[in-house]
C-alpha positions, 0 to 999 in steps of 0.5 A, spaced: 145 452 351 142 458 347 142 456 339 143 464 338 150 464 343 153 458 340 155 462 333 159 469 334 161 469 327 163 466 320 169 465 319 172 469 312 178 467 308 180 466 301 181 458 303 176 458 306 172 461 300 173 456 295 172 451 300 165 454 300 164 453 292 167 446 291 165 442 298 159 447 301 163 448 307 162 454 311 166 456 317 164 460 323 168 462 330 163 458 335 162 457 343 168 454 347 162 450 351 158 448 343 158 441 341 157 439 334 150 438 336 149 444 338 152 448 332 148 443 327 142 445 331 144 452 332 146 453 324 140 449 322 135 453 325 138 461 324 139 460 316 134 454 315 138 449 311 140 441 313 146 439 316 150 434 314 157 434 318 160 439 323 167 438 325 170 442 330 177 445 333 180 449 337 185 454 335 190 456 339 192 464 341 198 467 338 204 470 342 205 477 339 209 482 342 210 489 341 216 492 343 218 489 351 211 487 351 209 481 351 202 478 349 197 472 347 191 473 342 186 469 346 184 461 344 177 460 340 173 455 337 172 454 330 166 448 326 166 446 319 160 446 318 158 442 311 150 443 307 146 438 304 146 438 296 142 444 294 142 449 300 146 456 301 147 460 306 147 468 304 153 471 309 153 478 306 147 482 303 151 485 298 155 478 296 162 482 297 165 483 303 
């Protein structure tokens, strides 16, 4: 698989952020079809910093509905990926979202 296809975006909440500071765990949406070794190599090699665990699941879409309509938000892939002691991966620029 192309390393630059496995990642479609970090994944951002408040959680999730706090889990960055205290456990350098990074979370982004990936691929259906990756691997945790695709994701481990695809991260390793696009942010220049060394892996040392990939966990992965796959989030189940919502059913919404508006009014009579009834509609489902579509499945997608999450990985946890945690970094060796010392690196960091700059998301944003201006460090603020």
């Amino acid at each position: 698989m192309d390393l630059t296809h496995v990642i479609k975006g970090p994944l951002i909440t408040e959680k999730l952020d706090r889990a960055r500071e205290k456990q350098r765990q990074y979370s982004f949406v990936v691929d259906r079809e990756a691997s945790k070794h695709d994701v481990a190599r695809a991260v390793s090699t696009l942010f220049k910093v060394t892996v040392e665990d990939v966990r992965t699941c796959i989030m189940r879409g919502k059913i919404k509905r508006i009014g009579k309509s009834i509609g489902k938000r579509p499945n997608f892939k999450k990985a946890f990926v945690t970094l060796k002691e010392g690196d960091k991966i700059e998301l944003f620029e201006g460090g603020t979202v």
